[in-house]
TORPA-220165 format. One record per residue (C-alpha): x, y, z; residue in one letter. Coordinates in nm, 4 decimals. Example, Ala and Ser with C-alpha at 12.3 -4.5 7.8 and 13.67 -1.06 7.14 Angstrom:
BEGIN
<node><px>1.2300</px><py>-0.4500</py><pz>0.7800</pz><milum>A</milum></node>
<node><px>1.3670</px><py>-0.1060</py><pz>0.7140</pz><milum>S</milum></node>
//
This chain:
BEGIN
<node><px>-0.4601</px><py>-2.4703</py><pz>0.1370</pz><milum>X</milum></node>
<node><px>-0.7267</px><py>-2.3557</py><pz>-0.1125</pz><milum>X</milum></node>
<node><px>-0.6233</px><py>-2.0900</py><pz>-0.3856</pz><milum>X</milum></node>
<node><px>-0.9412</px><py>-1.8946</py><pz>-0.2080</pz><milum>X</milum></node>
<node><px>-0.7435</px><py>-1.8989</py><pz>0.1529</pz><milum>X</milum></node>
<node><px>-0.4235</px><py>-1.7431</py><pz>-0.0365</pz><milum>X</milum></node>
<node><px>-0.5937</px><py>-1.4695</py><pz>-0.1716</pz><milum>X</milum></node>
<node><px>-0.7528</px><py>-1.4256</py><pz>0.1804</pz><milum>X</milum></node>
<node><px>-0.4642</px><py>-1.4600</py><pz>0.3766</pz><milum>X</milum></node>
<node><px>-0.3706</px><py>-1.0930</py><pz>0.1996</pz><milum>X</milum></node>
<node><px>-0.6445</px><py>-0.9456</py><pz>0.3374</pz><milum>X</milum></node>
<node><px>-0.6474</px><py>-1.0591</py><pz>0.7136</pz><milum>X</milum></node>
<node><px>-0.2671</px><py>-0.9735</py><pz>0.7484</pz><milum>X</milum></node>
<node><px>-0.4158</px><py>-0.6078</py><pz>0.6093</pz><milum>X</milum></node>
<node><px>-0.7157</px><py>-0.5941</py><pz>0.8095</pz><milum>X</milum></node>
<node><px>-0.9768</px><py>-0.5898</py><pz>0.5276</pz><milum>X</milum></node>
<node><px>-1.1524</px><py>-0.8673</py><pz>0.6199</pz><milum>X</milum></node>
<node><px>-1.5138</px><py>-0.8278</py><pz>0.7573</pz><milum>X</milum></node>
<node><px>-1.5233</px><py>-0.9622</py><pz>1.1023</pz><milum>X</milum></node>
<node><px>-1.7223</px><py>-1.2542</py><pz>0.9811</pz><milum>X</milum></node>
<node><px>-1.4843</px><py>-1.2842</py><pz>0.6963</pz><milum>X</milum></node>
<node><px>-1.2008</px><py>-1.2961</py><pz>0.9369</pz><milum>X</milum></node>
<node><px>-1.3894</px><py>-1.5538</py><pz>1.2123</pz><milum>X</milum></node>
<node><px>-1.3999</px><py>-1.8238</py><pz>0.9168</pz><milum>X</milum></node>
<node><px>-1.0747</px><py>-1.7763</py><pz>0.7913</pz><milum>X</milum></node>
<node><px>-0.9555</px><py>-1.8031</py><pz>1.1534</pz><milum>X</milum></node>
<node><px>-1.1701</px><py>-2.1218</py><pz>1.2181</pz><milum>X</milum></node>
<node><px>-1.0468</px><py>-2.2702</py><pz>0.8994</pz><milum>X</milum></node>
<node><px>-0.6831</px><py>-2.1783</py><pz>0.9848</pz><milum>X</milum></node>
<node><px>-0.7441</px><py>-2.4206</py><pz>1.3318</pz><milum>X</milum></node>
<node><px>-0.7445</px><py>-2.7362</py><pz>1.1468</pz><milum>X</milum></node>
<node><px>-0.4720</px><py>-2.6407</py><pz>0.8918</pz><milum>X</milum></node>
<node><px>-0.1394</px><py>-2.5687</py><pz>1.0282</pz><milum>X</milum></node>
<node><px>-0.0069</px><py>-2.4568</py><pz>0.6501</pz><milum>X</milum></node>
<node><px>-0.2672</px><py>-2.1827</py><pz>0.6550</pz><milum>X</milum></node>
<node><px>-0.2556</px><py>-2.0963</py><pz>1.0382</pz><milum>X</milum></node>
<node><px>0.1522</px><py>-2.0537</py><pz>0.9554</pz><milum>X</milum></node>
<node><px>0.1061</px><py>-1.8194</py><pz>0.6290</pz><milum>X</milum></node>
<node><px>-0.1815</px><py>-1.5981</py><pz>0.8112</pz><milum>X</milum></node>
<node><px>0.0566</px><py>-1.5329</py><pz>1.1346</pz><milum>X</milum></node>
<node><px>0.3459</px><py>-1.4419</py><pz>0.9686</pz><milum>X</milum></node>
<node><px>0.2003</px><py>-1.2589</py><pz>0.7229</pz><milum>X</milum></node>
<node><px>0.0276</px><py>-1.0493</py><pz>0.9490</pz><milum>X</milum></node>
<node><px>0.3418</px><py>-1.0541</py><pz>1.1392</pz><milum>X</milum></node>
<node><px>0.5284</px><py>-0.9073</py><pz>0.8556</pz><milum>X</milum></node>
<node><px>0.2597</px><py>-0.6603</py><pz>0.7170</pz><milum>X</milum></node>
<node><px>0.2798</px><py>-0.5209</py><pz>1.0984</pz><milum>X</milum></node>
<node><px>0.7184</px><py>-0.4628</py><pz>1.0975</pz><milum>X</milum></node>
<node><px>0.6668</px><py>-0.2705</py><pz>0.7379</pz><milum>X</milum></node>
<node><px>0.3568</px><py>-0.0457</py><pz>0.8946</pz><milum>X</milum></node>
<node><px>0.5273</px><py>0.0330</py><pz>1.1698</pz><milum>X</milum></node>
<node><px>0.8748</px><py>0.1637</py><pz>1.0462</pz><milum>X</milum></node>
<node><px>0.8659</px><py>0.5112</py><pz>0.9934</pz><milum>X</milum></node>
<node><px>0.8643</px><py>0.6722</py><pz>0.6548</pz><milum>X</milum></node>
<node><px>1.1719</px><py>0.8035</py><pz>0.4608</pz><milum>X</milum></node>
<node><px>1.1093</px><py>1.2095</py><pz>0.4408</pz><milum>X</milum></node>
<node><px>1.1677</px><py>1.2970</py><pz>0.0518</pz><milum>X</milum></node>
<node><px>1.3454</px><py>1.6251</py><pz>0.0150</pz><milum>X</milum></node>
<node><px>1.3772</px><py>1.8656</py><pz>-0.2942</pz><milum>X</milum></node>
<node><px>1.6690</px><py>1.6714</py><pz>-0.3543</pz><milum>X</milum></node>
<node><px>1.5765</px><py>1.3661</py><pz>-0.3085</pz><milum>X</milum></node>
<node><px>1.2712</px><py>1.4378</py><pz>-0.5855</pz><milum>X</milum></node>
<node><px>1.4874</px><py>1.6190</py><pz>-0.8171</pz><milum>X</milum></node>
<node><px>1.7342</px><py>1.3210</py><pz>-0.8469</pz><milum>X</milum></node>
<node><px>1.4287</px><py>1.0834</py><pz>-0.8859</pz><milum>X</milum></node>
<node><px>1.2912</px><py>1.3061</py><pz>-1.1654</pz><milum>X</milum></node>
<node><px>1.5989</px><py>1.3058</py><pz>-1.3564</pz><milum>X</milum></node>
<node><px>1.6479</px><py>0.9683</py><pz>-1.3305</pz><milum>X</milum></node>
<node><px>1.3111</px><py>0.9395</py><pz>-1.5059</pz><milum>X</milum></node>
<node><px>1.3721</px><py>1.1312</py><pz>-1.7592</pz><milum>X</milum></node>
<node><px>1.7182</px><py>0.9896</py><pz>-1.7942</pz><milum>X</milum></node>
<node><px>1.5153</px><py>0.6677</py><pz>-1.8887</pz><milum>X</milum></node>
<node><px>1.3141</px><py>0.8077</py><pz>-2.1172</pz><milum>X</milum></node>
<node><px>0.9660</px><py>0.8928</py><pz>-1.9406</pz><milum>X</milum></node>
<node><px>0.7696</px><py>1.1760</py><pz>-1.9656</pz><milum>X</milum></node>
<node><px>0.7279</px><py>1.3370</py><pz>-1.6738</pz><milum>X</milum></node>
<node><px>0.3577</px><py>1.5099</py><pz>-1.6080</pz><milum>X</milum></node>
<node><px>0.1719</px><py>1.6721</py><pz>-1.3839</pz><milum>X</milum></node>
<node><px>-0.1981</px><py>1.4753</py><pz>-1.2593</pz><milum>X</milum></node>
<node><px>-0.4099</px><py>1.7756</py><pz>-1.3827</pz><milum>X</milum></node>
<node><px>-0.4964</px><py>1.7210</py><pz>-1.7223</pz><milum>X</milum></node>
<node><px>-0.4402</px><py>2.1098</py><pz>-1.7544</pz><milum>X</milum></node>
<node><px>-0.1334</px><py>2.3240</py><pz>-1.6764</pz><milum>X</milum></node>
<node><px>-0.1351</px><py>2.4537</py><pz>-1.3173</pz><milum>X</milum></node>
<node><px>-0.1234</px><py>2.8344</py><pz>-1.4688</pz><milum>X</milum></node>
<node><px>-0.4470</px><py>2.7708</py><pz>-1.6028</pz><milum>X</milum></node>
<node><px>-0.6075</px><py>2.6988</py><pz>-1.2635</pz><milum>X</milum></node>
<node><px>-0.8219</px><py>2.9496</py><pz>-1.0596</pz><milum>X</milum></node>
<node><px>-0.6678</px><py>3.0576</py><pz>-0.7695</pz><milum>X</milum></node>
<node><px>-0.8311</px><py>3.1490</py><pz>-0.5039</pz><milum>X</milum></node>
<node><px>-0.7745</px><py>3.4374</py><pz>-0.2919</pz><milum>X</milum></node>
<node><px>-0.6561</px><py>3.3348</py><pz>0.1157</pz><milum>X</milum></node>
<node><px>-0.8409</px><py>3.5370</py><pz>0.3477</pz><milum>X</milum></node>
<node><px>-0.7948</px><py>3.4556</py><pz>0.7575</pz><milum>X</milum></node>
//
């Protein structure tokens, strides 16, 4: 197996392949056990983790998370480059 088919194999078990893409890697994958292998249980793994359902994160949950951060020395900070008070707000009319 080619360096080039391990990089690919991330992308077919994702679905980011271009169907072309995906038709070559499959053909190749017909004559090489090895890559046929990695590609199916890849994709066979990347499907379990999609479809488990997503732990909710609660105010407590987030609080405990943010003081671990800072507990570690991090600096919390907001994405906006400016405080939130500084933001225009904009009036909600039905």
């Amino acid at each position: 197996m080619t360096e080039l088919q391990r990089q690919l194999i991330d992308l077919y078990a994702s679905n980011e392949l271009d169907s072309e893409a995906r038709e070559a890697l499959e053909a190749e994958a017909f004559g090489d056990p090895e890559l046929a292998h990695d590609m199916l249980t890849l994709a066979r793994t990347v499907e379990a983790i999609q479809s488990i359902d997503r732990p909710q994160l609660g105010e407590a949950g987030y609080e405990r998370i943010l003081q671990r951060l800072i507990q570690s020395g991090v600096e919390p900070r907001t994405e906006a480059p400016q405080p939130a008070y500084w933001q225009y707000q904009f009036p909600l009319e039905g």
